[in-house]
C-alpha positions in Angstrom: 92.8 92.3 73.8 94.4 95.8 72.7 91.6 97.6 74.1 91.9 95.6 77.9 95.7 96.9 77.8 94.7 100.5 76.6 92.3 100.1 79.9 94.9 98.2 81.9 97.5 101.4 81.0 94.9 104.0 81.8 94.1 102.8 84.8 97.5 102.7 85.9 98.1 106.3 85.3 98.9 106.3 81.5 97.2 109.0 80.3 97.6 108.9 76.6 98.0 105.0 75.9 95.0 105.2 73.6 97.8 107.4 71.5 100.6 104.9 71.7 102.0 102.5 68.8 100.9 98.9 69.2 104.1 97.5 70.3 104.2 100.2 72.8 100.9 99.3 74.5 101.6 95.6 74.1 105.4 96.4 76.1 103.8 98.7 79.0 100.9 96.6 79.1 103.5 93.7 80.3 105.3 96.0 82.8 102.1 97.1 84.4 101.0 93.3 84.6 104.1 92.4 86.3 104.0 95.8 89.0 100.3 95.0 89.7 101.1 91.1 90.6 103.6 91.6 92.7 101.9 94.3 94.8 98.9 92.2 95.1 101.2 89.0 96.2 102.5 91.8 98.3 99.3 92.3 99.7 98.6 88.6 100.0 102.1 88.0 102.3 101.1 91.1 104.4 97.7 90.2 104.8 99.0 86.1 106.0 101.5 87.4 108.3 98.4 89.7 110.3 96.2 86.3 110.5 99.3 84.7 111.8 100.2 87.9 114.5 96.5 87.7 115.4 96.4 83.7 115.3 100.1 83.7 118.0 99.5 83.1 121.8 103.2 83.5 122.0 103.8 87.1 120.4 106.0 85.7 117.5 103.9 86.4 114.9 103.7 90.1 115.7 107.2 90.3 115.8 107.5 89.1 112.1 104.8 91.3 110.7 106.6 94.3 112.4 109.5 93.2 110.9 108.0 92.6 107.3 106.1 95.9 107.5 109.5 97.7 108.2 111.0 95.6 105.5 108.7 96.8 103.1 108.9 100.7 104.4 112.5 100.5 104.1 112.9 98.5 101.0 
């Protein structure tokens, strides 16, 4: 398991996690867990609101993506 969080850290641009204290890697493992979840449910709501945009014969659904893309430029 420590050596999938080293990974997990290194891929997510920590460059010496191979360095850090246990509890350290264990803690930033955690963080990065929780940032990578939420940007692929990100990706997940983005990619749904496209089918439905593409899936609208009334032009709604476009509308919303636009509006969630923005939301999540501006946010």
């Amino acid at each position: 398991m420590l050596r999938v969080s080293v990974s997990l850290l290194l891929s997510e641009g920590h460059r010496n996690a191979e360095f850090y204290p246990i509890a350290k890697i264990w803690y930033e493992a955690e963080i990065v867990k929780e940032r990578v979840n939420a940007r692929i449910s990100t990706e997940v709501v983005s990619l749904h609101a496209a089918m439905v945009a593409v899936a609208s014969p009334t032009g709604k659904g476009v509308a919303h993506l636009e509006k969630l893309l923005k939301d999540l430029r501006d946010g």
